[in-house]
RODO-2510 file (C-alpha; in nm, 4 decimals, decimal comma):
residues 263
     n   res          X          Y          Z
     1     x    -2,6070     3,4333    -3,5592
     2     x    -2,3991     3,5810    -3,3205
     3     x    -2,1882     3,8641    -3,4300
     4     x    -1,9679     3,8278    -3,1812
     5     x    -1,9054     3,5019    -3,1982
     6     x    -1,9775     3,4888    -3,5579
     7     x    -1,6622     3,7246    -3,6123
     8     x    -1,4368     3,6410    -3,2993
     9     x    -1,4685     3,9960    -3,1993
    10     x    -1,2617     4,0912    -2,9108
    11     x    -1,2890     4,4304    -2,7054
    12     x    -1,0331     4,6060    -2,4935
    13     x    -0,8921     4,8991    -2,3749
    14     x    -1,0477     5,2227    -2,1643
    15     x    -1,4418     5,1567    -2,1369
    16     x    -1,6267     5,4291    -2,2990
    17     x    -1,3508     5,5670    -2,4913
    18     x    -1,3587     5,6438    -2,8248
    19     x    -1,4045     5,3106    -3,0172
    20     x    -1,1074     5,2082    -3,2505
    21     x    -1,1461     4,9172    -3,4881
    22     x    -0,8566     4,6781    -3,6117
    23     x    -0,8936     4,5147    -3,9456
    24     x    -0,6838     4,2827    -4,1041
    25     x    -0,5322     4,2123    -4,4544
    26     x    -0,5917     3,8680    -4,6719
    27     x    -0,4554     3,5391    -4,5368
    28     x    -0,4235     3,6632    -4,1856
    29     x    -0,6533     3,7138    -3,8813
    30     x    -0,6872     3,9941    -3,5866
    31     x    -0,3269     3,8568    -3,3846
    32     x    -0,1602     4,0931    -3,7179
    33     x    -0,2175     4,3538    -3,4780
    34     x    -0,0875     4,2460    -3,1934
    35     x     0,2297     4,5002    -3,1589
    36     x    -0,0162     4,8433    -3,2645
    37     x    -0,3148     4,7491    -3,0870
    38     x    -0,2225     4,7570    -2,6927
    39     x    -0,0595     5,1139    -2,7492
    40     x    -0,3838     5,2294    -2,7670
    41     x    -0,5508     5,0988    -2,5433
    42     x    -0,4911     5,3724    -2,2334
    43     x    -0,7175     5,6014    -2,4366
    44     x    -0,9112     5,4437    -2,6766
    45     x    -1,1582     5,1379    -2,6570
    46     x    -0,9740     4,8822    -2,9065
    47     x    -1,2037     4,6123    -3,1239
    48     x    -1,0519     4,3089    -3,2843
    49     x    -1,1854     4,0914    -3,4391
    50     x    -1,1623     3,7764    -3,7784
    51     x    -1,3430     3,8585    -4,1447
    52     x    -1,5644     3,5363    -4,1613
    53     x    -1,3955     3,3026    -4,3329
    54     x    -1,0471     3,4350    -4,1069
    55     x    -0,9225     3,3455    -3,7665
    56     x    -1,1246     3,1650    -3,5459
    57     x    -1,4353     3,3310    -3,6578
    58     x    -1,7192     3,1309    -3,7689
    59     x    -1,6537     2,9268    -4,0726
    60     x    -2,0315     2,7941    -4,1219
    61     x    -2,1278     3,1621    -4,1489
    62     x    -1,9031     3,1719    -4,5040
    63     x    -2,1016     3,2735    -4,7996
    64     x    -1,8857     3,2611    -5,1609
    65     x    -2,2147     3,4391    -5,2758
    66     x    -2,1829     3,7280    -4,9979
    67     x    -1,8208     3,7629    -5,0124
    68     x    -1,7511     3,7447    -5,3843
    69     x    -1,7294     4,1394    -5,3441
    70     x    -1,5716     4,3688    -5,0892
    71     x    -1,9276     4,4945    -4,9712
    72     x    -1,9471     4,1983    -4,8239
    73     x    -1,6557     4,2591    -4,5739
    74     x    -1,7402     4,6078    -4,5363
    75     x    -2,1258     4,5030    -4,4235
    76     x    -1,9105     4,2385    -4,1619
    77     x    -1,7570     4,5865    -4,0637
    78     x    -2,0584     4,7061    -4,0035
    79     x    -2,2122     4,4395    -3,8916
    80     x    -1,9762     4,4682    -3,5492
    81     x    -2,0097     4,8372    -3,5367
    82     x    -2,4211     4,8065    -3,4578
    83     x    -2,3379     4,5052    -3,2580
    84     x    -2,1861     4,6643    -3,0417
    85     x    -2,3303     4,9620    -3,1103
    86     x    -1,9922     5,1474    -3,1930
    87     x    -2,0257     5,5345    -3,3741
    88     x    -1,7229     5,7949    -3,4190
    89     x    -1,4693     5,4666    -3,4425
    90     x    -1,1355     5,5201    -3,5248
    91     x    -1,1209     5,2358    -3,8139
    92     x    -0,7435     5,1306    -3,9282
    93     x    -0,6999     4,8775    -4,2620
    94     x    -0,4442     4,6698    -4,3526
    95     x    -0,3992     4,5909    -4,7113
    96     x    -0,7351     4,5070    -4,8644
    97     x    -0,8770     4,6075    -4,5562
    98     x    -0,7894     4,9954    -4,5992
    99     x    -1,0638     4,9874    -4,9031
   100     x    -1,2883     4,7302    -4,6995
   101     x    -1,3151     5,0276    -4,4710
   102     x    -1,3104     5,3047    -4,7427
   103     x    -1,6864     5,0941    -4,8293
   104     x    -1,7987     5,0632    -4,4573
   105     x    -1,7326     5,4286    -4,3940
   106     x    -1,9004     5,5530    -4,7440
   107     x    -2,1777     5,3924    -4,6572
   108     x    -2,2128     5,4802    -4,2988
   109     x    -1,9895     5,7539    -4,1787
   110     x    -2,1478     5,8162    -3,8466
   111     x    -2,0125     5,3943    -3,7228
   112     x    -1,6610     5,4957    -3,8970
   113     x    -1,5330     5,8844    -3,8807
   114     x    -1,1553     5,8095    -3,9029
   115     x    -0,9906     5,5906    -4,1518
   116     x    -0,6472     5,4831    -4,1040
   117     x    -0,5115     5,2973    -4,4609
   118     x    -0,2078     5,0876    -4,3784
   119     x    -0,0619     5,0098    -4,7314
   120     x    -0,3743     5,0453    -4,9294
   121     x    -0,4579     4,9508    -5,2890
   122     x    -0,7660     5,0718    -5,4533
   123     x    -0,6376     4,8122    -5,7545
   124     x    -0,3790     4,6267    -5,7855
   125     x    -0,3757     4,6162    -6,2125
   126     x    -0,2015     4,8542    -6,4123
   127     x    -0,4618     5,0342    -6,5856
   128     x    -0,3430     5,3069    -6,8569
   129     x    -0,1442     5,5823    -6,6750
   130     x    -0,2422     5,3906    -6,3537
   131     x    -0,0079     5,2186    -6,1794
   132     x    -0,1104     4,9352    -5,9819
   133     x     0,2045     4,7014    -5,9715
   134     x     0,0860     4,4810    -6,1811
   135     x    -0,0300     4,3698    -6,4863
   136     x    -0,3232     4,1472    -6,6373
   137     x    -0,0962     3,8493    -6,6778
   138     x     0,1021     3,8597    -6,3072
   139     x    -0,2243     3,9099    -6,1509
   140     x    -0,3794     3,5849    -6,3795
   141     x    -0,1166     3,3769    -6,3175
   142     x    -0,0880     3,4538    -5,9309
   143     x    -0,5044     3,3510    -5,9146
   144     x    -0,4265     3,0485    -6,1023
   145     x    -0,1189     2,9044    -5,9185
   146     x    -0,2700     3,0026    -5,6321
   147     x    -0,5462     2,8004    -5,7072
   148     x    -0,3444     2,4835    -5,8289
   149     x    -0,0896     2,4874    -5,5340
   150     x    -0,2164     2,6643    -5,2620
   151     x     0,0236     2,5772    -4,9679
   152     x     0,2883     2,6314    -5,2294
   153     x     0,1882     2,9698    -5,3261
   154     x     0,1523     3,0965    -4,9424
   155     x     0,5504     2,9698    -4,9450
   156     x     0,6479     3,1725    -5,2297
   157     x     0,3992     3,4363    -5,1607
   158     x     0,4213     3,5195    -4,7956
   159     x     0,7599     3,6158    -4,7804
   160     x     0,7808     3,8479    -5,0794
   161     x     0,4568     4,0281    -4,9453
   162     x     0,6389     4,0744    -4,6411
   163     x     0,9614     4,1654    -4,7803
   164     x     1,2337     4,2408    -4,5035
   165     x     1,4726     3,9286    -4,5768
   166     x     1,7198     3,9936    -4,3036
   167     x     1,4434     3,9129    -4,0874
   168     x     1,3036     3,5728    -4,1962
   169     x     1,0753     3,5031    -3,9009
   170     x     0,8183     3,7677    -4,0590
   171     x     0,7729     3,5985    -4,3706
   172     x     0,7706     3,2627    -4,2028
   173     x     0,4599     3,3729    -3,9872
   174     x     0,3246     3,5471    -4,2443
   175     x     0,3753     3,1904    -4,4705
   176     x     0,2088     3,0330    -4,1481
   177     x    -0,0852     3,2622    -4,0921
   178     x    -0,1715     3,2523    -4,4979
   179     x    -0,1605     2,8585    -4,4159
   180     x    -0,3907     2,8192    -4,1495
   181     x    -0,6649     3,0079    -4,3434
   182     x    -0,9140     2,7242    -4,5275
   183     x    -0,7934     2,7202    -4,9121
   184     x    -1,1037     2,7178    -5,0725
   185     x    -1,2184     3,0311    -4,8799
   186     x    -0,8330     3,2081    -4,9500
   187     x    -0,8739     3,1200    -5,3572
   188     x    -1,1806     3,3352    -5,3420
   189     x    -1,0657     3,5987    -5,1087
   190     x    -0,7466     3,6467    -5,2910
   191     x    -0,9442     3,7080    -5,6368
   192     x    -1,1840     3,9171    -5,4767
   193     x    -0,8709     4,1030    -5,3292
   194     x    -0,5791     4,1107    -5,6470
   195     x    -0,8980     4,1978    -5,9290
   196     x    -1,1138     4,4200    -5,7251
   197     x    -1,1206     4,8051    -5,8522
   198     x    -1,2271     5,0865    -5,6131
   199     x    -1,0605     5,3851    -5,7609
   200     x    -1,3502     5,5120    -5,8308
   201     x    -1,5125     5,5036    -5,4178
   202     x    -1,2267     5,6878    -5,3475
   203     x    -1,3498     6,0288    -5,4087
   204     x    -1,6606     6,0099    -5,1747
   205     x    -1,4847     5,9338    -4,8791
   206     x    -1,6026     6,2217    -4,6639
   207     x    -1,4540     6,1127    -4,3173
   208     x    -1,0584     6,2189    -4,2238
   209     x    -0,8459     5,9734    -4,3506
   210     x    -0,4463     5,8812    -4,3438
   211     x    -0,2435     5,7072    -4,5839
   212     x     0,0587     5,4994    -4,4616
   213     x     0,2707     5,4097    -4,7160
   214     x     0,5448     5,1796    -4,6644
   215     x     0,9087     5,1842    -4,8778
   216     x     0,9874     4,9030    -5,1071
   217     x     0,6093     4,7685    -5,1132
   218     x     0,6148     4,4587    -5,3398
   219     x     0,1656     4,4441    -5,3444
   220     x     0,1285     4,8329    -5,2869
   221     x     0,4329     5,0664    -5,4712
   222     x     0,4352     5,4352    -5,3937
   223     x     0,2497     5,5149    -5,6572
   224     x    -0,0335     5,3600    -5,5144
   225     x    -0,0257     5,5506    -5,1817
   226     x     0,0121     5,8680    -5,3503
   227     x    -0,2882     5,8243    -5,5851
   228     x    -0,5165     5,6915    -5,2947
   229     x    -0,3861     6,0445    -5,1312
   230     x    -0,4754     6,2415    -5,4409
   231     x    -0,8429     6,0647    -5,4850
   232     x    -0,9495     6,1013    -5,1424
   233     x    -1,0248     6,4739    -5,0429
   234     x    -0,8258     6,6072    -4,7873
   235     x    -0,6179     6,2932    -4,6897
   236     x    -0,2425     6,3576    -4,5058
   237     x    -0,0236     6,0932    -4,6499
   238     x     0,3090     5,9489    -4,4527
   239     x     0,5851     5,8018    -4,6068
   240     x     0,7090     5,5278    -4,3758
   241     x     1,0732     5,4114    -4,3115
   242     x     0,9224     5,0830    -4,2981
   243     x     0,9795     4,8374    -4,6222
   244     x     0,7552     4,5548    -4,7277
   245     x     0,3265     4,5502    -4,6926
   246     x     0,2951     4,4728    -4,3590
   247     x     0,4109     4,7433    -4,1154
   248     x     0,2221     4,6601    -3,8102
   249     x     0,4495     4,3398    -3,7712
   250     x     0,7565     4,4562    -3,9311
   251     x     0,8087     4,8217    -3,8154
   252     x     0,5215     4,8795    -3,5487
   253     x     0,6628     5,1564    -3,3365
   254     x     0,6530     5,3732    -3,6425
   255     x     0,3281     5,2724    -3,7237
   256     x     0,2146     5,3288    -3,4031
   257     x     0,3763     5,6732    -3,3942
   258     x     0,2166     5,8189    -3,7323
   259     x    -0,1390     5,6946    -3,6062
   260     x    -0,1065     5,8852    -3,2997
   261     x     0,0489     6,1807    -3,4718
   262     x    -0,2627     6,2130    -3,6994
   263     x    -0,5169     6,1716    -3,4098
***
């Protein structure tokens, strides 16, 4: 199939510049980045583009066997990247997608050389002394009401993940975006996503990478951020004004600013 096609990919900015690759969280689709994107696009040639499964990519190309695991997002990561044949990308990771690239670039640092991790999460389980934000239980009963209600969980959901209540119009297209995305395929992201562990990949991340790490992060705490900065050698970490787990909607002139301050 098409990769392309298969994952809606979409290319702009300066020809020939160094590529820089877009990725987006769980329940949403390339438009997240929308606001960041175009500031970059002077210098840098900018790839968008829908997980399969996401967006307007290719929904016959969904495989619950391929994607039960994040490796199978990272090789869609990759997948792009020696479509079009990208190497020394700039790659930048919301949410789940900040350890979705963590895997790509592991396994292939030459296609990904720069990681930028908007509000990562290596797991999202408190494990001993690790603090993940949540526990076995809030994590088991998210999966399960997600899976008996899911238009009713995206409700609940959406906004919290976004946070900012004085402005309501971010959760609502947040609650909109997680509802568009086909249920079935969302049950099974969202438990690869909430019980997936990567702690451990961390450490062989060999490529410069950034944390951003938002305030008053109901999915990803500070903890988080400063653990992911601690595991991965040589990381800068920056503490954002910006409150709730999605920055690039919410606050993206400051997350615009601390990408181009690290590059």
């Amino acid at each position: 199939m098409d990769i392309v096609a298969r994952n809606n990919v979409k290319v702009s900015g300066r020809r020939g510049g160094r590529p820089m690759i877009f990725s987006h969280g769980f329940g949403c689709d390339q438009s997240m980045w929308r606001y960041v994107a175009p500031a970059f696009e002077d210098e840098y040639e900018t790839v968008l583009f829908d997980y399969v499964g996401a967006g307007r990519s290719e929904l016959s190309a969904y495989s619950a066997e391929r994607y039960t695991s994040l490796d199978g997002y990272a090789q869609d990561v990759l997948d792009v990247c020696e479509e079009l044949d990208l190497t020394g990308a700039v790659f930048v990771g919301h949410s789940v997608s900040a350890m979705i690239g963590v895997l790509a670039a592991i396994r292939e640092p030459r296609r990904l050389s720069t990681l930028i991790l908007v509000a990562p999460s290596p797991r999202y389980i408190d494990d001993g002394d690790y603090v993940g934000g949540f526990s076995g239980a809030d994590i088991e009963e998210l999966v399960d009401s997600l899976d008996s209600n899911y238009l009713g969980w995206s409700s609940q959901m959406a906004p919290v993940v976004m946070g900012n209540p004085d402005r309501p119009e971010l959760g609502e297209e947040l609650t909109n975006s997680f509802c568009r995305t086909d249920p079935e395929i969302a049950k099974q992201f969202a438990r690869t996503t909430f019980l997936s562990d990567n702690r451990d990949d961390l450490g062989k991340v060999a490529v410069p990478a950034l944390i951003l790490q938002c305030s008053h992060d109901a999915l990803a705490p500070p903890q988080v951020g400063h653990y992911v900065h601690r595991a991965i050698p040589g990381s800068e970490l920056t503490l954002m004004r910006a409150t709730g787990h999605c920055p690039n909607l919410s606050a993206p002139e400051e997350t615009i600013a601390a990408i181009k301050a690290f590059l």
